[in-house]
DSSP file (Angstrom, degrees, kcal/mol; ACC not computed):
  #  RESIDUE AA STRUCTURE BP1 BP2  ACC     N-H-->O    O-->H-N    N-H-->O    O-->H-N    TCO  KAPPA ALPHA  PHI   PSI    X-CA   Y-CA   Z-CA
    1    1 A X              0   0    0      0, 0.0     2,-0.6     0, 0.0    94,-0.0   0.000 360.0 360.0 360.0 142.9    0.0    0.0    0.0
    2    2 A X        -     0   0    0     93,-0.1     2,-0.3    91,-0.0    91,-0.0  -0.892 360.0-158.0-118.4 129.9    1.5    3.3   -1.0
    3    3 A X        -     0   0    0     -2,-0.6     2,-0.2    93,-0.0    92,-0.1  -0.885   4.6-149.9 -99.6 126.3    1.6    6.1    1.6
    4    4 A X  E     -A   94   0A   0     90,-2.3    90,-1.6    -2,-0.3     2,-0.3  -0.749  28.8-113.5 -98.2 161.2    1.9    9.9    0.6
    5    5 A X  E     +A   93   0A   0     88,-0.2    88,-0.2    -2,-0.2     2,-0.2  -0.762  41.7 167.9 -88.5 144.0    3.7   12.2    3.3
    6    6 A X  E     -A   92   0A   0     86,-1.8    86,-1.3    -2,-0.3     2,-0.7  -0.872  35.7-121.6-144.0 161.4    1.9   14.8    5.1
    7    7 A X  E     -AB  91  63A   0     56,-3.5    56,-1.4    84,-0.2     2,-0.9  -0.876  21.6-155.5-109.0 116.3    2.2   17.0    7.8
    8    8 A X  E     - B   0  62A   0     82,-1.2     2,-0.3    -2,-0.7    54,-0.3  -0.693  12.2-165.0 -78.1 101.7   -0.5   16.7   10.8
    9    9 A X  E     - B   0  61A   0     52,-2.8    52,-1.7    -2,-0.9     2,-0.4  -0.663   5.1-171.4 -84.3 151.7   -0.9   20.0   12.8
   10   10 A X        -     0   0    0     78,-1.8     2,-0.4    -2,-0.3    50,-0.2  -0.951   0.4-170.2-142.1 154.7   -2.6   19.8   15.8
   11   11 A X        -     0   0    0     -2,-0.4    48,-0.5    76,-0.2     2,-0.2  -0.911   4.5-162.8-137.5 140.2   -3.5   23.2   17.7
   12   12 A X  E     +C   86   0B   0     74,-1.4    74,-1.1    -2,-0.4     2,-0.3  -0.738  34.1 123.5-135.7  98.0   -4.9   23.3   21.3
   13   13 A X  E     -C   85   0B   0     44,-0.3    44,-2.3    -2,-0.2    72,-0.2  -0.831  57.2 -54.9-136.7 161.5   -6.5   26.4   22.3
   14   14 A X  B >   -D   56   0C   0     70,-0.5     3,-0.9    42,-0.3    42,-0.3  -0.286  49.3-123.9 -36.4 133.8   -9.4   28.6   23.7
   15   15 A X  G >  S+     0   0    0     40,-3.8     3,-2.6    37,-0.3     4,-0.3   0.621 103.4  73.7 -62.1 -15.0  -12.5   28.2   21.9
   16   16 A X  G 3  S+     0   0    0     39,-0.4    -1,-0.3     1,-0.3     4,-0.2   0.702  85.6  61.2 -94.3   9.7  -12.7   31.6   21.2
   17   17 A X  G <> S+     0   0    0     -3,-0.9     4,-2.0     1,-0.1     3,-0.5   0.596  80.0 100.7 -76.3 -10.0  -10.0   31.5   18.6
   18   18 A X  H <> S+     0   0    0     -3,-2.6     4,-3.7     1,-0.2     5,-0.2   0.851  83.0  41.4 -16.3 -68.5  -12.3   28.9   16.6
   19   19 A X  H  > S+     0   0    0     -4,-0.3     4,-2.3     1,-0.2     5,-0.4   0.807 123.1  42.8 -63.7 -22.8  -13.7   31.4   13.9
   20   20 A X  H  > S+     0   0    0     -3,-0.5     4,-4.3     2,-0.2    -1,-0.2   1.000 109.8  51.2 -69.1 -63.6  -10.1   33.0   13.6
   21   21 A X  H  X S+     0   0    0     -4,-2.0     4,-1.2     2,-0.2     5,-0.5   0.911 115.4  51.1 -30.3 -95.3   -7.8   29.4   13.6
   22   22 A X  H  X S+     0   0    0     -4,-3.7     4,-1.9     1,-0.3     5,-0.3   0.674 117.1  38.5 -26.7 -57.9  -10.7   28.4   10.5
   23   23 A X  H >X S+     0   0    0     -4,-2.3     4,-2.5     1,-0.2     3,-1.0   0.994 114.8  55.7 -72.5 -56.5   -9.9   32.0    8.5
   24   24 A X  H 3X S+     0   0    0     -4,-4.3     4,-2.6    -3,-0.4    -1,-0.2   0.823 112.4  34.5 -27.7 -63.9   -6.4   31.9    9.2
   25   25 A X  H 3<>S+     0   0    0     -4,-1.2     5,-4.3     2,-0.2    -1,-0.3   0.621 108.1  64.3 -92.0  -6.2   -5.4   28.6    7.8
   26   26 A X  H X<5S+     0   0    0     -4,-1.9     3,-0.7    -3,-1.0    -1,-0.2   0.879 108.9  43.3 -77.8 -23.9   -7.6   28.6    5.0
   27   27 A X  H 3<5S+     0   0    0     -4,-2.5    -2,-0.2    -5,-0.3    -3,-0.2   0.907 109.0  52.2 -72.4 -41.5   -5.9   31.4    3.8
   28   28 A X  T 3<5S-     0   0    0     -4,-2.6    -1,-0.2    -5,-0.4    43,-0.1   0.191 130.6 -90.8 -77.7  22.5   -2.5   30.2    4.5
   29   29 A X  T < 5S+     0   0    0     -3,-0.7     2,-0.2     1,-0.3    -3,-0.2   0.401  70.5 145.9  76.1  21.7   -3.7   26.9    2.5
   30   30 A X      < -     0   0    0     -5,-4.3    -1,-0.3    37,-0.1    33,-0.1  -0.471  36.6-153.0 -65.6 139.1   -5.1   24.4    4.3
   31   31 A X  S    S-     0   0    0     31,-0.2     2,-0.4    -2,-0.2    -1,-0.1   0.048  77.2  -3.4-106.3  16.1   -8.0   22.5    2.2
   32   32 A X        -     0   0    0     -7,-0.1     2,-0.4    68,-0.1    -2,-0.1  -0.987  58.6-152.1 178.5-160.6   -9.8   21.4    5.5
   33   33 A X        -     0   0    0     -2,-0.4     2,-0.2    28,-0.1    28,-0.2  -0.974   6.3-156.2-158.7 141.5   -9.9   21.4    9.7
   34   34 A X  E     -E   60   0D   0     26,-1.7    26,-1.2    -2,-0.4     2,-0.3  -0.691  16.4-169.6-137.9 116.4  -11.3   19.2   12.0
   35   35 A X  E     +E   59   0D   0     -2,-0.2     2,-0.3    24,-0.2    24,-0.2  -0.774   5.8 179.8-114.7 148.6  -12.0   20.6   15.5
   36   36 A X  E     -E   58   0D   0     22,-0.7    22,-1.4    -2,-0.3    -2,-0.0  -0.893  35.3 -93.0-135.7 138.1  -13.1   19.0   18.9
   37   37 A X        -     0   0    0     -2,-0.3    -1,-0.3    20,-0.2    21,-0.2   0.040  42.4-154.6 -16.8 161.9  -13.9   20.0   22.5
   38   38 A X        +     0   0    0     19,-0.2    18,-0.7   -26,-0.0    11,-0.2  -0.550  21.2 179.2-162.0 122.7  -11.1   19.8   24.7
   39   39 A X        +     0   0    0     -2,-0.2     9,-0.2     9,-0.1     2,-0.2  -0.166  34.5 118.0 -88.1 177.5  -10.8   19.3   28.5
   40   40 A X  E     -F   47   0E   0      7,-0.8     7,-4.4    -2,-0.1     2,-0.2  -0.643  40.1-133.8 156.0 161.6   -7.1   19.2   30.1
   41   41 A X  E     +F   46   0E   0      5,-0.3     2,-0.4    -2,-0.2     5,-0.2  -0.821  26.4 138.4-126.1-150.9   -4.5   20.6   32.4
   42   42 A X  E >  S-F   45   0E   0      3,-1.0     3,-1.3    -2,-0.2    -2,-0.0  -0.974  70.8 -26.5 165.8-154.7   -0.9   21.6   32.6
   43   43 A X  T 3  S+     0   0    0     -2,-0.4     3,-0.1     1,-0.3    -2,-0.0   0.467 129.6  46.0 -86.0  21.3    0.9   24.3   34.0
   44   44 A X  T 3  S-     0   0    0      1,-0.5    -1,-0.3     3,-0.0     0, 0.0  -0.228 117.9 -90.5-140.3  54.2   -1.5   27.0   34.0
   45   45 A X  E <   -F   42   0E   0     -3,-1.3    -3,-1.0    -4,-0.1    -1,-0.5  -0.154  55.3 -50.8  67.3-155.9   -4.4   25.0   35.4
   46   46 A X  E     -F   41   0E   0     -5,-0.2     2,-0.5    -3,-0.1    -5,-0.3  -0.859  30.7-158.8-133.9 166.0   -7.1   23.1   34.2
   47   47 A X  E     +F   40   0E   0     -7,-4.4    -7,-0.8    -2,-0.4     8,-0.1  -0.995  23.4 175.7-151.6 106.6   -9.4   24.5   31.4
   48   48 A X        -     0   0    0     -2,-0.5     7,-0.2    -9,-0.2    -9,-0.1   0.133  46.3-117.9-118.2  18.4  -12.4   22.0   32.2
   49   49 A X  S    S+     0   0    0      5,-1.0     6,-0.2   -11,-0.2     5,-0.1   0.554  72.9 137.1  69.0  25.2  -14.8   23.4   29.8
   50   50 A X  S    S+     0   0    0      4,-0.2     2,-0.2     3,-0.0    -1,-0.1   0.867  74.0  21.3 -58.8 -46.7  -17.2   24.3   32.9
   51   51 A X  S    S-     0   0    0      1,-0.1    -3,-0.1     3,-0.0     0, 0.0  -0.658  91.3-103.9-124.0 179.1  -18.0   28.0   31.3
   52   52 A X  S >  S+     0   0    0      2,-0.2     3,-2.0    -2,-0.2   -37,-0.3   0.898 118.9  55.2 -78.5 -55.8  -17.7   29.2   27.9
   53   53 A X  T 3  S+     0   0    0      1,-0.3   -37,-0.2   -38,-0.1    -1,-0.2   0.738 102.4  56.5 -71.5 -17.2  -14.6   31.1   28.6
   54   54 A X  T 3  S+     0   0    0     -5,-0.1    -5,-1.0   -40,-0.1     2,-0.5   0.494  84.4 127.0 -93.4  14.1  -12.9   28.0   29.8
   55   55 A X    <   -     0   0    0     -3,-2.0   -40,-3.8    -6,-0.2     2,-0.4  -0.560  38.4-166.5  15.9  76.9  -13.6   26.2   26.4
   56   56 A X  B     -D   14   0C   0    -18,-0.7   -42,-0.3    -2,-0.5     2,-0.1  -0.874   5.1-164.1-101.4 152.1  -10.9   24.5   24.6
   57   57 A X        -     0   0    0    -44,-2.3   -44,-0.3    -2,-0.4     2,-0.2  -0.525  10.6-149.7-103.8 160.5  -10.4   23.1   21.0
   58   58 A X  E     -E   36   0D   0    -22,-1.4     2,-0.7   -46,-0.2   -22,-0.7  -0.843  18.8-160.7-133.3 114.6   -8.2   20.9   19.2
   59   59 A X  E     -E   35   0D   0    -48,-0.5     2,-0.2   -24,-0.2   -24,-0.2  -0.831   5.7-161.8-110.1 122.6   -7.7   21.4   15.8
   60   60 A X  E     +E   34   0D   0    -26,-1.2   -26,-1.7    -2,-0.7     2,-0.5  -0.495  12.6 166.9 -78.6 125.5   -6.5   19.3   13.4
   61   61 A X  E     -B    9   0A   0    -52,-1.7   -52,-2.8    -2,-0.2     2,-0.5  -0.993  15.1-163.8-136.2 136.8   -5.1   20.0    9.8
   62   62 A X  E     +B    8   0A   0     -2,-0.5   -31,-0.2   -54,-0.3   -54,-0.2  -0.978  32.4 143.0-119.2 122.1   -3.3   17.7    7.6
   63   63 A X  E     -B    7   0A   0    -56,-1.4   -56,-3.5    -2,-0.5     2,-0.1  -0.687  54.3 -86.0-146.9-170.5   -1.4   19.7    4.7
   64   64 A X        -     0   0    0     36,-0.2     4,-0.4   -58,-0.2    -1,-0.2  -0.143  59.0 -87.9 -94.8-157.0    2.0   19.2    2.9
   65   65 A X  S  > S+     0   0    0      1,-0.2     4,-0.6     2,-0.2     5,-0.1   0.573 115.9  55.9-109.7 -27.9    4.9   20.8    4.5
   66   66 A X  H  > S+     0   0    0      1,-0.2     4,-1.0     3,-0.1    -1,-0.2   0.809 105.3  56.0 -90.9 -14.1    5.3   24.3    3.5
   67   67 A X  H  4 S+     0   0    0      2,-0.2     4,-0.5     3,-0.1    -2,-0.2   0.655 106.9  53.7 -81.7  -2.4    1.8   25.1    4.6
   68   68 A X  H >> S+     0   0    0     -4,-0.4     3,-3.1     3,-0.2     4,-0.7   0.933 110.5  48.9 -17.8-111.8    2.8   23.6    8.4
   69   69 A X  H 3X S+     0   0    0     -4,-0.6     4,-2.1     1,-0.3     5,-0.3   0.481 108.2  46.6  -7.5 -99.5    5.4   25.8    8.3
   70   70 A X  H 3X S+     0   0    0     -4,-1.0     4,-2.2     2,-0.2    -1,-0.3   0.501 119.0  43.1 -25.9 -37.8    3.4   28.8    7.3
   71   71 A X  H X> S+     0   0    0     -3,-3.1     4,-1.4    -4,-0.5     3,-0.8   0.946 114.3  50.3 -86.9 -89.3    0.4   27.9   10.2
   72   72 A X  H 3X S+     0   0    0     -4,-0.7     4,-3.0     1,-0.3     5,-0.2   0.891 111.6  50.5 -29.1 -65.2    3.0   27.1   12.8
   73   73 A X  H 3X S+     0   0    0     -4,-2.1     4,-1.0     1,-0.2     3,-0.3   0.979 119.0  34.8 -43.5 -59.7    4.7   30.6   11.8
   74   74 A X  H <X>S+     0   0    0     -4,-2.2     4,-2.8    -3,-0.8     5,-0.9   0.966 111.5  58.9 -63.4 -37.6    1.6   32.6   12.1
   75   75 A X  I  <>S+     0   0    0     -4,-1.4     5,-1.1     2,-0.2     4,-0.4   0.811 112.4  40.0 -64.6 -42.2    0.3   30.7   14.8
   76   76 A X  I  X5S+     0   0    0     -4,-3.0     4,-0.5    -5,-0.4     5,-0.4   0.988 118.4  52.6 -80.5 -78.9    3.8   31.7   17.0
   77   77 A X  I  <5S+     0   0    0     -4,-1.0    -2,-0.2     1,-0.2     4,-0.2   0.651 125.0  16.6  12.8 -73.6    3.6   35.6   15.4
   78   78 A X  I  <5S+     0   0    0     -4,-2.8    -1,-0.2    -5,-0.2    -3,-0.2   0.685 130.0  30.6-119.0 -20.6    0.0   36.5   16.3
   79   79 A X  I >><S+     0   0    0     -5,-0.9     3,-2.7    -4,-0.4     4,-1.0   0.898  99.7  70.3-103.9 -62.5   -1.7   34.1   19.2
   80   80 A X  G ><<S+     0   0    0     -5,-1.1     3,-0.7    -4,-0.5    -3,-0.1   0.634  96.1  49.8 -60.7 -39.9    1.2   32.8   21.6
   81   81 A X  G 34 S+     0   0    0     -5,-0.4    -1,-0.3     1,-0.2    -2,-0.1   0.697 123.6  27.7 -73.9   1.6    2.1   35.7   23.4
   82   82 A X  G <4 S+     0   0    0     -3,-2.7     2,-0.3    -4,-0.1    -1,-0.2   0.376 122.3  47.8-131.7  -3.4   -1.8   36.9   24.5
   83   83 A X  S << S-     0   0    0     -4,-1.0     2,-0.7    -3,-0.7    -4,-0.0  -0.815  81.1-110.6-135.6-179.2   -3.3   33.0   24.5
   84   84 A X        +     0   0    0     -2,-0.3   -70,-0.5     2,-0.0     2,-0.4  -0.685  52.0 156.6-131.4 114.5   -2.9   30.0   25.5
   85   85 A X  E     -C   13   0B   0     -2,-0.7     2,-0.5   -72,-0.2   -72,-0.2  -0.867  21.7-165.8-162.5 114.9   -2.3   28.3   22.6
   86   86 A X  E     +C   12   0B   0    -74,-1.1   -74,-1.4    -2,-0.4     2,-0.3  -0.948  12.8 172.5-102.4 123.6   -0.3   24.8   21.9
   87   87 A X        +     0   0    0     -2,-0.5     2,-0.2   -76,-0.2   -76,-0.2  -0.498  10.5 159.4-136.1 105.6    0.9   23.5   18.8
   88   88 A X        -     0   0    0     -2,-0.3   -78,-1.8   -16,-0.0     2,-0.2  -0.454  25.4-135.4 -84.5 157.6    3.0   20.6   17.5
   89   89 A X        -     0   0    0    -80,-0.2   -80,-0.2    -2,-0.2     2,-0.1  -0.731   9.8-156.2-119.6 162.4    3.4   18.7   13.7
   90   90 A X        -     0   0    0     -2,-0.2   -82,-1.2   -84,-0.1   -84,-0.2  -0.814  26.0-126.3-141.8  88.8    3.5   14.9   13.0
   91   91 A X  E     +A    7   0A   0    -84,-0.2     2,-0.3    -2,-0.1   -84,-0.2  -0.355  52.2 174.6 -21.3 110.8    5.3   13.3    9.7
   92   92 A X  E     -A    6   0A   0    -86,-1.3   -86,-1.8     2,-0.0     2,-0.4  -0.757  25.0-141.3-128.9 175.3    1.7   11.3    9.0
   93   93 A X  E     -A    5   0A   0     -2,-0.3   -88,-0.2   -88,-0.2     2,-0.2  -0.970  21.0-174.0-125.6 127.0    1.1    9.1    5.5
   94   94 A X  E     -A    4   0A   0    -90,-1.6   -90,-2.3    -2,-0.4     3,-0.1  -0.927  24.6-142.5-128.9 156.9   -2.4    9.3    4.0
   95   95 A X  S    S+     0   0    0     -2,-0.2     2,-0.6     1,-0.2     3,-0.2   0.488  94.7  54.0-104.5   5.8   -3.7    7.4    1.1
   96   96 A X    >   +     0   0    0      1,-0.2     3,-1.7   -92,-0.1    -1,-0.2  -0.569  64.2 168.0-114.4  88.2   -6.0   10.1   -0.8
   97   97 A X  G >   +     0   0    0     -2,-0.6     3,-1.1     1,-0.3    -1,-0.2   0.799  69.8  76.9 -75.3 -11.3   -3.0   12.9   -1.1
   98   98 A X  G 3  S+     0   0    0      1,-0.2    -1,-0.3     2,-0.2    -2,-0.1   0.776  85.8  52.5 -68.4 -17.7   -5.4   14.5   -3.3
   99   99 A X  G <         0   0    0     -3,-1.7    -1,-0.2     1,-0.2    -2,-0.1   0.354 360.0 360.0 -90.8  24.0   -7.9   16.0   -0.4
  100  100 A X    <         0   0    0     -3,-1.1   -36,-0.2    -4,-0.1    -2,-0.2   0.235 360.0 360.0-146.2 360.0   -5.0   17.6    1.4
């Protein structure tokens, strides 16, 4: 079975970055998202979705590697310093490289 390389992004943030995260990376050239709830803690506390404002996502984008790059750049640029805002990449293989 032949596997294409891809890059997986994963974001983990306050929901109220949704609508932004969506505009952002469709412009920087992601061809889709998928976003989830997200409970957790860490070293700032624990964001248990209890209230709106405590509301976190994960969103997922699988693109080639220079649009990573580009979303990882902005993503460090305009959200880390004022949110709280995770992100890491994954080296993934998918077998329809045409819907990414």
């Amino acid at each position: 079975m032949e596997m294409y390389a891809k890059k997986l992004v994963v974001i983990l943030c306050e929901a109220a970055l949704e609508s932004a995260l969506i505009d952002d990376s469709e412009r920087l050239g992601a061809h889709g998202y998928t976003i989830v709830d997200a409970r957790g803690g860490g070293r700032h506390g624990v964001r248990g979705a209890s209230w709106d404002a405590d509301r976190s996502i994960r969103m997922e984008i699988i693109c080639d590697a220079a649009t990573a790059e580009a979303i990882v750049a902005h993503l460090r640029d305009r959200y880390f310093a004022n949110y709280a805002v995770t992100v890491f990449t994954a080296d993934i293989g998918v077998l329809r490289p045409e819907k990414f």
